[in-house]
Structure formats: structure tokens, C-alpha cells
N, C-alpha and C positions, 0 to 999 in steps of 0.2 A: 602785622602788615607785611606783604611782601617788600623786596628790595626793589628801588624802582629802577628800570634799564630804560634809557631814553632810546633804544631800537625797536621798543615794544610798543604797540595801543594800550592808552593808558585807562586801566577802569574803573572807575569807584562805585563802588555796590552800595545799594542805600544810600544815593547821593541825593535822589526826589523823592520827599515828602509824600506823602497818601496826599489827592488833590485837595479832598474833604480839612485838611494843615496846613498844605503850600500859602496857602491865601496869609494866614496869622504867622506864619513862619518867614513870609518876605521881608516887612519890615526888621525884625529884629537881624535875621542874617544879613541884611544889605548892609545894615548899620554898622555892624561886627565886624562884615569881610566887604570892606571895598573896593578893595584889589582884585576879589578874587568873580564879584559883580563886574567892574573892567573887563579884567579877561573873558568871563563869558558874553561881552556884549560885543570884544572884537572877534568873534568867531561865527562863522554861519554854524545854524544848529539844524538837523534834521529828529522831529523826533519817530519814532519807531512803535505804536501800536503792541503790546504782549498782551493780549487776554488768556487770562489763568487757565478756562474752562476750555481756550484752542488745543490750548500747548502742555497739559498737567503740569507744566512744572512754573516758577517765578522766573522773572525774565534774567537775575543776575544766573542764574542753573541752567538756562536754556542758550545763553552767551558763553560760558563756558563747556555746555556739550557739543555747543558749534566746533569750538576751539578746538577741542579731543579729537574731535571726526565724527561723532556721532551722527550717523542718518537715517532717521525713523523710517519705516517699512511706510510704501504708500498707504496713505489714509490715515497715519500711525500718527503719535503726541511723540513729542519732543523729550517731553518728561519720562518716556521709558526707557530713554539712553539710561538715567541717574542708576538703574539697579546692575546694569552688568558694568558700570563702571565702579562703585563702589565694591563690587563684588570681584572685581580686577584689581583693584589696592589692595582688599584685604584678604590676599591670596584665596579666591575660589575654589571650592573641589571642581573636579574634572565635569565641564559642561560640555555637552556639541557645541561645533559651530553654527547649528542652524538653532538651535534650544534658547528657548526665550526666558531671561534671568529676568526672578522676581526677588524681592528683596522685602520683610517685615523687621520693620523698628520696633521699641516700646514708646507707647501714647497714653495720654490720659483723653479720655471721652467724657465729654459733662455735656447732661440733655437737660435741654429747657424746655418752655410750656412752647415756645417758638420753633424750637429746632434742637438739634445736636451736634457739636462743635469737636473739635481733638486739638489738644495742644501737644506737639511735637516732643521726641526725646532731649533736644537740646536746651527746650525752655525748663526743662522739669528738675532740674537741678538734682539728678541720681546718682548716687553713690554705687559703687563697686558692691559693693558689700549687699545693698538693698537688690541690684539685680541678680546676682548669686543666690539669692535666697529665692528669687522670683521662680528662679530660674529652675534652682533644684524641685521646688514643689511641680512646678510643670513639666517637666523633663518627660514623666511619664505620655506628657500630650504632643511633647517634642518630637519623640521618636514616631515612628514608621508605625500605624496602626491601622493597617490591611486596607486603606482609600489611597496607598501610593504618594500620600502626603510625608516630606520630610523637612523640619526643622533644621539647620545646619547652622553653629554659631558663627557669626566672622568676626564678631567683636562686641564689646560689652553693647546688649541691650538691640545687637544687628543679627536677625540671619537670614540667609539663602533658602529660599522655601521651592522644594523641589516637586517636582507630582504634575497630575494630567492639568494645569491651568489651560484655562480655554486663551485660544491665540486671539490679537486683535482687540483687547479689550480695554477702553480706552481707564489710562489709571491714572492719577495725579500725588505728586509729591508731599510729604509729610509737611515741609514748610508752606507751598502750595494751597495747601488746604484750610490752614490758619484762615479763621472767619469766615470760610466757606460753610454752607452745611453738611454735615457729614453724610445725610442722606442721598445726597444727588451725588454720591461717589461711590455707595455700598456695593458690592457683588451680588449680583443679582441673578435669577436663573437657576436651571437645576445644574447647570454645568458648573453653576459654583458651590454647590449643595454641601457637598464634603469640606470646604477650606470655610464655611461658616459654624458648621456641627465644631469643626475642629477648634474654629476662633472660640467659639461660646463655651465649649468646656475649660478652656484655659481664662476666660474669662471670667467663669466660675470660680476657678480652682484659686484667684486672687482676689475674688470680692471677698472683703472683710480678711485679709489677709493680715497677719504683723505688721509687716510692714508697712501696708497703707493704712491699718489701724494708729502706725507711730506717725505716721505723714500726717493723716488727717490732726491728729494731736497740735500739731506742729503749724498746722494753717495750710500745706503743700497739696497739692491735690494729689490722686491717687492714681498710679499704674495701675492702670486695672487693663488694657487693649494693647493690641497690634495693629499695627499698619500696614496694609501691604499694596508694592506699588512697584510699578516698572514693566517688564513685558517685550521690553527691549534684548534682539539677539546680541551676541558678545561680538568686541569688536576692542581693536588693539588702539587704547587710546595715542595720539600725535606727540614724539618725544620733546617737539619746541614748538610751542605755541607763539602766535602774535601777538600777546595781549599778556601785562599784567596785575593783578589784580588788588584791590587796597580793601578789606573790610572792618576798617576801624569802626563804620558808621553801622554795622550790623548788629553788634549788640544791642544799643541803645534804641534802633529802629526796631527791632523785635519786641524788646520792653517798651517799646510805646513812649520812654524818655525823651522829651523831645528839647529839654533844655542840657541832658547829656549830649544830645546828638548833634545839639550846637558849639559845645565845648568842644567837641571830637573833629568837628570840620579844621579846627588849628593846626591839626595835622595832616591834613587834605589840600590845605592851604599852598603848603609850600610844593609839595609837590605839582600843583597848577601851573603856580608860577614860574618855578622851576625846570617845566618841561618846552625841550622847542619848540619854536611856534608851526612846522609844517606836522608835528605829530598829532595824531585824532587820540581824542579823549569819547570815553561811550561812560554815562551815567546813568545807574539803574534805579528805579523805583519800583513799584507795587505793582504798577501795570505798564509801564511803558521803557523803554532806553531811549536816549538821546545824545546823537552821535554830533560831536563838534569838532568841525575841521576848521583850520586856517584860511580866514576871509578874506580873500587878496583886497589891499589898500586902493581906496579909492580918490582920487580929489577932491571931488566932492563933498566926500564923507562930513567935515566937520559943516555944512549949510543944514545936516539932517542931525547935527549932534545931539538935540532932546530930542529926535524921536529915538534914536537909537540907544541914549541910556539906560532905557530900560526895555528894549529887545528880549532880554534875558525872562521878564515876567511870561513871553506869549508859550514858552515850551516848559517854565518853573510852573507857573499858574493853570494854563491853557492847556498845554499837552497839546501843541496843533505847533 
């Protein structure tokens, strides 16, 4: 968790439940956090709309490439900032300024009779070691093999894929995509003809691999894909942002833990309370942020006191 500065917007990521939970999840967190139910009932709340399929990326990623400066090329997704910014952390080779950075991770892909899904490099619990291995058997698919396509490492299981990418193309985020169907995201077209030939051999070259022979052993699913995603030109991200950021609740929202993710709010808690009352807190979930500012007191106020105790349900439950 970061440190928290009361000069900053305060954010907590994964702070709203998937709608299809909030409902089963109310009770229990009211009961648990009463205090922290209070605070959000003296606070007006605005909440804020993120559809996944607008913006490629989750709305806690698209609140943060705000922050950066990131700003998509007209008609452009939000979510193509994520590849030249991570590719700015982990020191880039030499790009243009106009040159559109794309960025592939390691994914696992499992196809059902319904669809095709990808679960991310971060849920996949990979060792050093297993992407090393991955890595050297495809090495040969990595380098430069006369389509202009280049592999470039930035960090375990990340790299910078360079080549003629067609501009404009709308991509979305490894986390992002989590439950989506993976088909309503694929590259499609001859212009993408070469970065699929190129996916599918490497794709090969790790089906039935060691390693995911010992994974499969083990219950783990198997690295067998890339992801590739961004499309977003470079841009010098903001040295002090407005906003800082708590993701205690990230883990356990990812695993779908929903009785960890209520243990984990005890530390979310204090910071609530904690923070003065004209500062805006923004809470993220699956699809939407909601932004809570300081309600100015009313006299009135305690004639409406049951209705407004639970105010809190219409933006936890509702999302409106």
C-alpha cells in the first residue's frame, strides 16, 4: 500500500464489488464497518460510468493514466496509454516520438465450448525460472524473422513488440480482459497477418512444453500465449500526481476472495477515517469509479436521518 498524504485524492482500487456481489456483500460489510458506512453516508457521491469495451483498459488503469497525462489520439482507448508507460518504467529501447508502443505479456488462454478467455501474467503465479525456459525455446520466434516483427525483453514475461502494427487499433488490457471473450479482442485483418503467424509458432513452440507439462501436473494452468496490447504513442509520464493509491483490495478481488476482501477493508478503514473531511476519495470497481466529496452540513439533515443512512446502498448497489 502506498503512504498516504492527506494533500493527495485518495484512491482505493477495488473498493466496489462486481454489481452481481455488492447486493450479498452489503450486509456483512455494514455490520463489520460502521464507521466507515457513516462516512460514506456524510459524503455526496458522484458515481462515474467505465465500460471496459469504451476504454480497453479497468477503470482503476484508466484513473491512473489520467494521473500520468496520458491522452489517447482522437477516437483512440484509454487503455493504449498502459504500453508506452510501462515501456517508460522499464527503460524502453530507443522509440520515435510519433511511434505507437505496443507491449505483449505472458497469458494463459483456456477455450470453452462458449468462448475463449485469458488469464493474465499476474494471476499465473510464474516463476523466474519457468519463464527463462519459455523464453529460451522461443527466442528463435523472438528475434527479427524478415516480417519487421521484434520481440524486445523489458522484464520477466514483458516485451516491447516492434514492427509495422497497424495504427488506430482499438486493444485492451491484460487485466481488462479477465471474463471478457478473448475473440472480440483478436487481431484481425491482413494487416495483422504477420503478428498472428508469428503468435501461433510461439504458441506452438510451448504447447506441451516442460514446463507447462509440470504446471499442468501441479493443477496451474499453462503459459502457452501472448498478449499484446496498447498502441498508445510515448509520452513523458507527470513527476507528481494528485492522487494516491491503496491496492490492498486487489489481490483478493482478482481471486474472487470475497471474505479476504472483507478482512483487507480493516486497512482501508482507517485511512477513510483518517482523512480530512474536504479531501475527495474516488473508489474503483469492475465497471464504474465513484467520486466522494465533502457534503456541506445541512440543518435539516437529521428530519431525513433514515433516509439517508443508507444513501451509501444507491452508488454500492445501484451504481447511479
Amino acid at each position: 500500500m502506498h503512504r498516504y498524504n492527506q494533500r493527495m485524492t485518495i484512491v482505493i482500487a477495488d473498493a466496489l464489488p462486481p454489481a452481481d456481489t455488492a447486493q450479498a456483500l452489503s450486509e456483512p460489510f455494514s455490520h463489520r464497518y460502521p464507521k466507515t458506512i457513516h462516512w460514506f453516508n456524510a459524503r455526496a457521491a458522484q458515481c462515474q460510468p467505465w465500460p471496459i469495451a469504451q476504454h480497453g483498459c479497468t477503470p482503476i488503469e484508466g484513473w491512473q493514466l489520467t494521473e500520468l497525462g496520458f491522452t489517447p489520439e482522437p477516437e483512440g482507448m484509454m487503455g493504449a496509454g498502459l504500453a508506452p508507460w510501462l515501456a517508460h518504467q522499464l527503460q524502453t529501447p530507443t522509440t520515435g516520438e510519433n511511434d505507437a508502443v505496443w507491449v505483449a505479456t505472458l497469458c494463459s488462454t483456456v477455450i470453452s465450448q462458449e468462448r475463449a478467455t485469458a488469464v493474465p501474467l499476474s494471476l499465473l503465479h510464474v516463476t523466474s525460472a519457468e519463464i527463462e525456459a519459455l523464453s529460451q525455446t522461443a527466442a528463435p520466434l523472438f528475434a527479427q524473422a524478415g516480417d519487421g516483427i521484434e520481440l524486445v525483453a523489458l522484464d520477466d514475461g514483458i516485451w516491447q513488440v516492434t514492427g509495422p502494427m497497424p495504427a488506430n487499433t482499438p486493444t485492451i488490457t491484460p487485466l481488462a480482459l479477465m471474463g471478457q471473450d478473448l475473440g472480440d479482442w483478436w487481431p484481425t485483418g491482413d494487416a495483422w497477418r504477420a503478428w498472428r503467424k508469428r503468435l501461433n509458432e510461439i504458441q506452438m513452440a510451448w504447447h506441451d512444453h516442460p514446463v507447462n507439462v509440470e504446471r499442468e501436473r501441479q493443477g496451474l494452468p499453462a503459459i502457452n500465449s501472448l498478449w499484446l496490447f496498447g498502441g498508445g504513442k510515448p509520452f513523458v509520464p507527470a513527476k507528481h500526481t494528485d492522487s494516491t493509491v491503496h491496492d490492498t483490495l486487489a489481490a483478493p478481488t482478482l481471486q474472487g476472495d470475497w471474505a479476504a476482501w472483507l478482512e483487507a477493508w480493516a486497512e482501508i478503514e482507517p485511512v477513510l477515517l483518517g482523512a480530512e473531511p474536504n479531501k475527495p476519495v474516488v473508489l474503483t470497481g469492475p465497471d464504474c469509479l465513484v467520486h466522494l466529496t465533502n457534503a456541506p452540513k445541512r440543518w435539516w439533515g437529521n428530519l431525513f436521518a433514515n433516509k439517508y443512512k443508507n444513501a451509501w446502498r444507491d452508488w454500492w448497489i445501484n451504481r447511479k
